[in-house]
N, C-alpha and C positions, 0 to 999 in steps of 0.2 A: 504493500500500500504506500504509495507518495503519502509524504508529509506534508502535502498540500491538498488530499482529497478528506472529505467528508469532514464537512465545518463544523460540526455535531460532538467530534471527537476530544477527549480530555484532551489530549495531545495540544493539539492547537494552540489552548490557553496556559498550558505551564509554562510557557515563556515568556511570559506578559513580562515586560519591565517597565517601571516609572522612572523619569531620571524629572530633576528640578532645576529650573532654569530661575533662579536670580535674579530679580529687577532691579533695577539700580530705584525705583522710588516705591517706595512704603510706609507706613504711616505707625507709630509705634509707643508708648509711653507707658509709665506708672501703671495705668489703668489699662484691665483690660480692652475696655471697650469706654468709647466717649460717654453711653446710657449708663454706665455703671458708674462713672463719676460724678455725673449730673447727680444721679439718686445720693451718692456720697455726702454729697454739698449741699442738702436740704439741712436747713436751717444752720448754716453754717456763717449764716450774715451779707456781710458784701462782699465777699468771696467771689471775684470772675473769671471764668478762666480762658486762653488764647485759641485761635484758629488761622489756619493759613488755608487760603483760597487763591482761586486765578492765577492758575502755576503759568508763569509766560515760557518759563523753560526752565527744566530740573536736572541739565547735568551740563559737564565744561567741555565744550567740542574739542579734542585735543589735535585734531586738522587745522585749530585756528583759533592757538589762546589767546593772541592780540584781541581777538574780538569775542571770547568767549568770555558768558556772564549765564548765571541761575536768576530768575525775580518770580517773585511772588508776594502778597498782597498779604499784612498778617489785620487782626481785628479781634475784637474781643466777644466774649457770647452778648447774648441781646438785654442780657438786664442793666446794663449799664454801670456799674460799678469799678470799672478800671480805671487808673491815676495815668498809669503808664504801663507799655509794654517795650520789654526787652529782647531782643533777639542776639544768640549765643549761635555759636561757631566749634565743632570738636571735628576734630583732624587726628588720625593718630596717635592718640590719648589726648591730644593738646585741646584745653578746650577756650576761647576766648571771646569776648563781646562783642557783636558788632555794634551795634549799639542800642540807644533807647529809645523811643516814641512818645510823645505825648498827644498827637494829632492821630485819629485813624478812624476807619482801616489807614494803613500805607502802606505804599510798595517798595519791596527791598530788594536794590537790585547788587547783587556780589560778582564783579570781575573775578576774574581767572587770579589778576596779579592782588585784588584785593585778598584776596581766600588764603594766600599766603605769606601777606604783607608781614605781619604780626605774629608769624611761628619761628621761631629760631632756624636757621641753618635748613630751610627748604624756602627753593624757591619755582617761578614756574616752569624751569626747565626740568625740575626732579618730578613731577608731577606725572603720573604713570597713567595706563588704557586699566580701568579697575580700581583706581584711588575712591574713596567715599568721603564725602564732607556731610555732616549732620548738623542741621539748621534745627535748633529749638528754641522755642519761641514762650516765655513764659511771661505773667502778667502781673501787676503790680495792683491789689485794688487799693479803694481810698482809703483804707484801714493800716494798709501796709502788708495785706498778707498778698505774700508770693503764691504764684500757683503754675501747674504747668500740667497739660493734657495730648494724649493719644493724638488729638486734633492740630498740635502744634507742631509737628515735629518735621521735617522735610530731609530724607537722604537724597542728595547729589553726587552721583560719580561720576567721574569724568575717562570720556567716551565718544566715542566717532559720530556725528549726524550722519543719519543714513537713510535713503533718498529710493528707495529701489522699488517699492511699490509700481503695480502696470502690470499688462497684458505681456507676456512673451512668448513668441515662436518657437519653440526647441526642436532638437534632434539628439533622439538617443540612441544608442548602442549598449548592451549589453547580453548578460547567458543566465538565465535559471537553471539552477542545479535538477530541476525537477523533471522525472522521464513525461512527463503527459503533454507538454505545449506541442505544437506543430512548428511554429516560426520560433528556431532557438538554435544560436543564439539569431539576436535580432544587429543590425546597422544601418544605423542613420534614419530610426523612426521617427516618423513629422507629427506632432502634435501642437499644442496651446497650453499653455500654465498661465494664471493670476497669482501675482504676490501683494494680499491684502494688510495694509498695515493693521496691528491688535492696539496699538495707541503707546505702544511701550518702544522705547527707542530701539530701534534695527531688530526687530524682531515683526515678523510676518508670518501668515497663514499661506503655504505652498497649496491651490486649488489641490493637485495631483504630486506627490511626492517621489514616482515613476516615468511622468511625464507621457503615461498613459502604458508602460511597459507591464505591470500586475496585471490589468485587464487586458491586453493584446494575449498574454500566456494565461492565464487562469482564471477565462471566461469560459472553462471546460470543466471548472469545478464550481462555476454560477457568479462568479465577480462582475461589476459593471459598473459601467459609469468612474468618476473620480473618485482618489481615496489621497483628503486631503493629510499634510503634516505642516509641523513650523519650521521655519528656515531661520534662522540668525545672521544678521551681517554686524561683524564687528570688527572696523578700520578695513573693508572691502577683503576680510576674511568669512568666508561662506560657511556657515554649517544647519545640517539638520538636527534639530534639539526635539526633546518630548514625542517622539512618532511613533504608535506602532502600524505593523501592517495588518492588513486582515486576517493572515492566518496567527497573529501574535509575538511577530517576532520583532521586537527594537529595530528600529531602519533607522542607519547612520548614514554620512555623509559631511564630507569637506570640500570647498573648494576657494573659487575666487571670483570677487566682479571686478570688472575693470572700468574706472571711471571715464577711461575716453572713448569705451566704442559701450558701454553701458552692457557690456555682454556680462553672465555670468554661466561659469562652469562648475560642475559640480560630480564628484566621484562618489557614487554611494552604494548602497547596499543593506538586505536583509540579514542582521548579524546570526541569527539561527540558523540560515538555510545556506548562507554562502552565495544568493544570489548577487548579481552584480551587476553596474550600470554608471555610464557616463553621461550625463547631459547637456547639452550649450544654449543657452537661453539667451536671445537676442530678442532688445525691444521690441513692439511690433510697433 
């Protein structure tokens, strides 16, 4: 029996793998959850506590620290009770002010060469693809008491903008391991992929993470249509992150885009079954 027939079969799913992809922005504090502090803070006085909103951009393009900058907007809950708010800066244990507010909402806009003005012996040339800067934002009411929440807090890493969303043409080439396909191996098959942004920097939904190859070979065991996965571009390094395939098995893949003919290539593969596959995606 192929390890690709009969969809039914335990086999299939003991392969499953999850793997976790990492956003550079997250939201994180004290408190569980923002509704469990609010509940906290009953009858606690004039207790306010901070929010950041209207992200204009939450990480430091490292294609272009001259012009890279984070802002975002901070403000405080609606009861009114805040004197001033503070917004702090942690780098690498280091953690320091940016500074204070007494007008808001305002918007806080940090350079690239700002974010490391103030830390000893880094500057923005030491500043790496994966670095995280932690923006929290905490609140001063008229009392004097300090406060800080789940809602305030902003991670920035610093990381490539990345542009690749769009229609592409592809042609793949590759072999299934598997006796049942008729067209095997396959060269230079003509399909169509979309690369949907998810809202999360260089990370997109691949329509078809074969490029239409799973369905050309294992539409004899009932496959069809697209079988989407994620794609990651990080500094025009290509990879397939989170995918599985239909019969269960981790589909990996690396490659490259190029920014002056916008093409991307990419070498992947079903990590259980050994199949294998090349693809070139040109705009359309």
């Amino acid at each position: 029996m192929s390890q690709y027939g009969g969809l039914n079969k335990d086999i299939i799913m003991k392969h499953i793998l999850g793997s976790i992809f990492l956003i550079s922005l997250f939201l994180t504090g004290c408190y569980e959850t923002h509704d469990e502090l609010m509940q906290d803070r009953k009858g606690a006085g004039d207790i306010s506590f901070p929010t950041i909103s209207a992200i204009n951009s939450s990480f430091f393009d490292s294609f272009d620290f001259d012009n890279a900058f984070v802002e975002f907007v901070v403000a405080e809950d609606t009861l009114g009770n805040t004197a001033s708010i503070i917004v702090e800066k942690t780098f690498k244990g280091v953690t320091t002010e940016i500074g204070t507010f007494e007008d808001f909402p305002a918007t806080v806009t940090v350079t690239a060469a700002n974010a490391v003005s103030d830390i000893e012996g880094i500057a923005v040339s030491d500043l790496e693809v994966g670095d995280v800067f932690t923006f929290q934002v905490l609140t001063v009411s008229k009392s004097g008491i300090v406060s800080r929440s789940n809602a305030g807090v902003l991670n920035a890493s610093v990381a490539c903008k990345s542009s690749i969303a769009g229609t592409y043409t592809t042609v793949a080439s590759g072999m299934s391991t598997d006796d049942g396909p008729t067209e095997n191996p396959v060269t230079d098959y003509a399909y169509e992929v979309t690369l949907t942004d998810t809202g999360v920097n260089g990370v997109y939904e691949i329509s078809d993470f074969s490029a239409g190859l799973f369905t050309l070979w294992y539409d004899i065991y009932g496959l069809s249509g697209d079988y989407p996965g994620t794609l990651q571009d990080v500094c025009n390094d290509v990879s397939i992150i989170n995918t599985t395939g239909p019969f269960g098995s981790p589909i990996s893949g690396t490659g490259s885009f190029d920014p002056d003919t916008g093409i991307i290539t990419i070498s992947g593969g079903a990590v259980s079954w050994g199949d294998n596959w090349t693809i070139t995606m040109t705009p359309k």
